[in-house]
C-alpha positions as CSV (number, residue, x, y, z in Angstrom):
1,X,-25.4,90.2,6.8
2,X,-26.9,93.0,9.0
3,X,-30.6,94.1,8.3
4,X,-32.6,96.5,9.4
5,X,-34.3,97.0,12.5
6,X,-37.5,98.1,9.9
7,X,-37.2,95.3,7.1
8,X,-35.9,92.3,9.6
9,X,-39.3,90.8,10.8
10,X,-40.1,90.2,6.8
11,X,-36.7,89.2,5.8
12,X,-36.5,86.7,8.9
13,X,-40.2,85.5,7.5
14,X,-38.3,85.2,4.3
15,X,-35.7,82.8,5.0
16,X,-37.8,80.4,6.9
17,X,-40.3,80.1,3.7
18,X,-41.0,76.5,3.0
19,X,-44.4,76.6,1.1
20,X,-44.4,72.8,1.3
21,X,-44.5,72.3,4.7
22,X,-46.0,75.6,6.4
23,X,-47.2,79.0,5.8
24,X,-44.9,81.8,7.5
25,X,-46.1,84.9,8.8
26,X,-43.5,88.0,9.8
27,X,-46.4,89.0,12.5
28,X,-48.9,87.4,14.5
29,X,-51.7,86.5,12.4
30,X,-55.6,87.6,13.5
31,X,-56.0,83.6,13.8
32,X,-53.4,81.3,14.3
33,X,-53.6,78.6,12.1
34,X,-52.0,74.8,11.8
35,X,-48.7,74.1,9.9
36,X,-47.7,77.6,10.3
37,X,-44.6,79.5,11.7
38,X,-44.7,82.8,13.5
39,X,-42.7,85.8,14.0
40,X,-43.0,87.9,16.5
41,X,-41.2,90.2,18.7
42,X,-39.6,88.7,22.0
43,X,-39.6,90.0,25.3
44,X,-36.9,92.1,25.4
45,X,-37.2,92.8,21.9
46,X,-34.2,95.3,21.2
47,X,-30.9,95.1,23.2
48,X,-28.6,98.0,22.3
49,X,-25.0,96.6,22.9
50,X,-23.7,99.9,23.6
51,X,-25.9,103.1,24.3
52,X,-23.9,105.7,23.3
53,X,-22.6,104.2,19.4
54,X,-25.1,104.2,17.0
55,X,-22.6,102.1,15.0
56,X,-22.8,99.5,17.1
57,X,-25.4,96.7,16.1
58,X,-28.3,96.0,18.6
59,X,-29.7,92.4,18.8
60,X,-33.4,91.7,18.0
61,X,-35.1,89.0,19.9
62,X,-37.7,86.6,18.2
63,X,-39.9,84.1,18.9
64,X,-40.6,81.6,16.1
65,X,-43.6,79.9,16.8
66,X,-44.8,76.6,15.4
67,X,-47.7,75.0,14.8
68,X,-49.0,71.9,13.8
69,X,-52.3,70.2,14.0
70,X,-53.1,67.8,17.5
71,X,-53.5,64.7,16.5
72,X,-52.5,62.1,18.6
73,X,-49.4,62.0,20.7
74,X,-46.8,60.3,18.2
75,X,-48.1,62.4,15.1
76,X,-47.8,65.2,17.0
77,X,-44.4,65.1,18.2
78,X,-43.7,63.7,15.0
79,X,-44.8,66.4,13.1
80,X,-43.5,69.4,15.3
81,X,-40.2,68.0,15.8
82,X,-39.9,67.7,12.0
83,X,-41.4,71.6,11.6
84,X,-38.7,72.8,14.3
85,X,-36.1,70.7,12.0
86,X,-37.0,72.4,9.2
87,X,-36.6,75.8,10.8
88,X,-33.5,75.3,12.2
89,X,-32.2,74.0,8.6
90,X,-34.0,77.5,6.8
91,X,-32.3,79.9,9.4
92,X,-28.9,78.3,9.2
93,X,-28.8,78.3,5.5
94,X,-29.8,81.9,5.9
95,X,-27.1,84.8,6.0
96,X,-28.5,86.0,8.8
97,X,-26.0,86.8,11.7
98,X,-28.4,85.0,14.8
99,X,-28.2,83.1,18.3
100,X,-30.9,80.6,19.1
101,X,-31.0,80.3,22.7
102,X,-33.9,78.1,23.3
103,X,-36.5,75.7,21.8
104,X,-39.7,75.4,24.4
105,X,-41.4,72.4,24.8
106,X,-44.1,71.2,22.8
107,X,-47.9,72.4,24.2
108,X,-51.4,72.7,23.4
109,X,-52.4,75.5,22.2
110,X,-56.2,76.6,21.9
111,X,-56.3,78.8,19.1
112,X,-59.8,80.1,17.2
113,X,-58.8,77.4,14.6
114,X,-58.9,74.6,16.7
115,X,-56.3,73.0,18.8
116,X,-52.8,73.4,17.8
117,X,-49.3,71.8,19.2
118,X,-47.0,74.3,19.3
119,X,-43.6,75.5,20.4
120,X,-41.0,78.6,20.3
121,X,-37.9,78.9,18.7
122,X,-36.1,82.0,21.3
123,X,-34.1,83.8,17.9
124,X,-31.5,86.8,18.8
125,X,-30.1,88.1,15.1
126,X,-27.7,91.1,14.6
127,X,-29.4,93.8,13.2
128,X,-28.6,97.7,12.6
129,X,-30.3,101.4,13.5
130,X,-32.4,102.2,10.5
């Protein structure tokens, strides 16, 4: 399925829903909060495949982020590795036409909220001009 450029940040948000595990946002959130997953725009976020079609689908690029409370070190992998688990599984059951290129290492991350371990899921989907 190809969505739109304008309505793919929310239905991205969308498929990666899982209200028992983490809150999702489809934009960075004012304060960045534990158990919570992130999109936002990469770095380059649109790459027109061909400049001169308009038919032809651009990629978007993404970076999940997640975020789970620092604990200690076991608990923390723990629980991140098990968030990034359970993104993976919501984007492939998805009909969402994507490329995940990367998955950084888990860091600290000293967010308003506390400390946080995160890490970013690199997220290229198929998307169309409108």
């Amino acid at each position: 399925m190809t969505v739109a450029i304008t309505s793919l940040r929310t239905t991205l948000a969308e498929a990666l829903q899982d209200d028992s595990k983490y809150q999702v946002f489809a934009f960075p959130p004012a304060t960045v909060l534990a158990n919570a997953v992130i999109v936002s725009p990469d770095d380059p976020y649109l790459t027109p495949n061909n400049n001169g079609q308009i038919t032809i689908s651009p990629m978007a690029n993404f970076k999940i982020i997640m975020t789970v409370p620092l604990f200690d070190n076991e608990g923390n992998l723990n629980g991140i590795e098990d968030t990034v688990c359970s993104v993976f599984a919501k984007l492939a059951a998805s009909s969402l036409t994507y490329n995940v290129s990367a998955i950084s290492a888990p860091s600290v991350l000293n967010a308003a909220s506390g400390d946080l371990l995160s890490c970013e899921m690199s997220v290229s989907i198929l998307t169309s001009w409108s």
